[in-house]
C-alpha positions as CSV (number, residue, x, y, z in Angstrom):
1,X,18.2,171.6,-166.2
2,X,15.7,172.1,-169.1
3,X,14.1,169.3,-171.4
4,X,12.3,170.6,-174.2
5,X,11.0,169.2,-177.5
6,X,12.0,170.5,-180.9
7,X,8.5,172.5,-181.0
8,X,9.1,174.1,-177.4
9,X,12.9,175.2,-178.4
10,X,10.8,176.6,-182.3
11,X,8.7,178.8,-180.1
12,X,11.0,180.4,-178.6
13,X,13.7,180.6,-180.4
14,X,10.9,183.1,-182.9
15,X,10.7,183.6,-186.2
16,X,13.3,181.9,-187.4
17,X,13.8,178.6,-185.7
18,X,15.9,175.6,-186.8
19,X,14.7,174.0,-189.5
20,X,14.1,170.6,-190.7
21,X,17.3,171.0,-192.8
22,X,19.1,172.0,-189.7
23,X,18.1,169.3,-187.6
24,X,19.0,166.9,-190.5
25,X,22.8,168.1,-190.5
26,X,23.1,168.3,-186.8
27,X,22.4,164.6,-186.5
28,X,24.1,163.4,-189.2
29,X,27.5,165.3,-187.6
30,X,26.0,164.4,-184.2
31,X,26.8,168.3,-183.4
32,X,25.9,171.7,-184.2
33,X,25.5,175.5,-183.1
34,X,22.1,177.0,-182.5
35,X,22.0,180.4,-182.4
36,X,20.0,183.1,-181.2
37,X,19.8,187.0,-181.0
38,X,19.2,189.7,-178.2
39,X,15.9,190.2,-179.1
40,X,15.5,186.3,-178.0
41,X,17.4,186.1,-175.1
42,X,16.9,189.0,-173.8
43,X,19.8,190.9,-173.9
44,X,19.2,194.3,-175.4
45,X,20.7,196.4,-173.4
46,X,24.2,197.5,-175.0
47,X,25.4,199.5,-172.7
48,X,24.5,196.9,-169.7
49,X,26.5,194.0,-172.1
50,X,29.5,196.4,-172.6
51,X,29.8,197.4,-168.5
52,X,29.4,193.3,-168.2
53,X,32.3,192.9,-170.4
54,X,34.5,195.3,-168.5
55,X,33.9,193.6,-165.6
56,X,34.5,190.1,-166.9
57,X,31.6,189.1,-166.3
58,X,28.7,187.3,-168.5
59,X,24.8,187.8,-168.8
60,X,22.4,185.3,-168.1
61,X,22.4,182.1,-170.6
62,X,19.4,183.6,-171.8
63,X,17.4,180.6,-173.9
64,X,18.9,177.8,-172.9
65,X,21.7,176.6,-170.3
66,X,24.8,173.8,-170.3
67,X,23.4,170.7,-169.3
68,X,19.8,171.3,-171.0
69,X,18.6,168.5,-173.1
70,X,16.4,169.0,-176.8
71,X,14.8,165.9,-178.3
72,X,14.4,165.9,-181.8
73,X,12.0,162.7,-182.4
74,X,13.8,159.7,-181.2
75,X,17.7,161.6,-180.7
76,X,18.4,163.6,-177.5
77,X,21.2,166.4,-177.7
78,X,23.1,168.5,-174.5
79,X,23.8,171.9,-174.6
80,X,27.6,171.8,-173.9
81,X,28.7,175.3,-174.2
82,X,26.9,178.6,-174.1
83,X,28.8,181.9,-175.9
84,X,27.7,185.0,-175.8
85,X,28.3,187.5,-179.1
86,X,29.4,190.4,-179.5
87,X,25.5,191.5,-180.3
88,X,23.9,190.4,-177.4
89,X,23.3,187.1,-178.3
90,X,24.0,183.4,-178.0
91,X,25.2,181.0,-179.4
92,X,24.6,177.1,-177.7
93,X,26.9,174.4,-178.9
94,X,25.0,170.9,-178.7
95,X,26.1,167.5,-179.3
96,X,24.3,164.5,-179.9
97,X,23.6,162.5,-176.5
98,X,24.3,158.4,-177.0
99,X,20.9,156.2,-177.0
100,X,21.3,154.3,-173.5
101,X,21.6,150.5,-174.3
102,X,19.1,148.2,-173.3
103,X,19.0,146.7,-169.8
């Protein structure tokens, strides 16, 4: 399992990363879809992906995994599903982790 910040997931995710306005929605819905391409993750390789496919089997989670965790200033969120595209890349489903209650 993986804990990054908001600025370790920016860098590399690359030169587009989720922006302020992103983040902003996510939390309000306390979900959201980050996505990424090939070039990020890794999988360029088409012909690879397409023998994977045929198989039934899928590539490496690339960027991030299930069960990694992103904190974006005080809010944590989980990866809870990883889905590869038809492209290459991936798309990671988060959701908003509860604030543990005081002890």
């Amino acid at each position: 399992m993986k804990r990054l910040t908001r600025a370790e997931l920016a860098e590399r995710v690359g030169p587009r990363p989720p922006s302020d306005a992103f983040w902003s929605r996510v939390i309000a819905a306390e979900r959201g879809t980050i996505s990424a391409g090939p070039e990020v993750v890794g999988d360029t390789d088409r012909r690879e992906r397409e023998n994977r496919r045929r198989r039934g089997e899928s590539g490496d989670d690339g960027l991030l995994s299930t069960g990694d965790m992103i904190d974006v200033g005080e809010e944590s969120f989980v990866v809870v599903a990883v889905e590869e595209t038809p492209a290459g890349g991936r798309r990671y489903q988060i959701e908003l982790v509860e604030p543990r209650q005081g002890e």
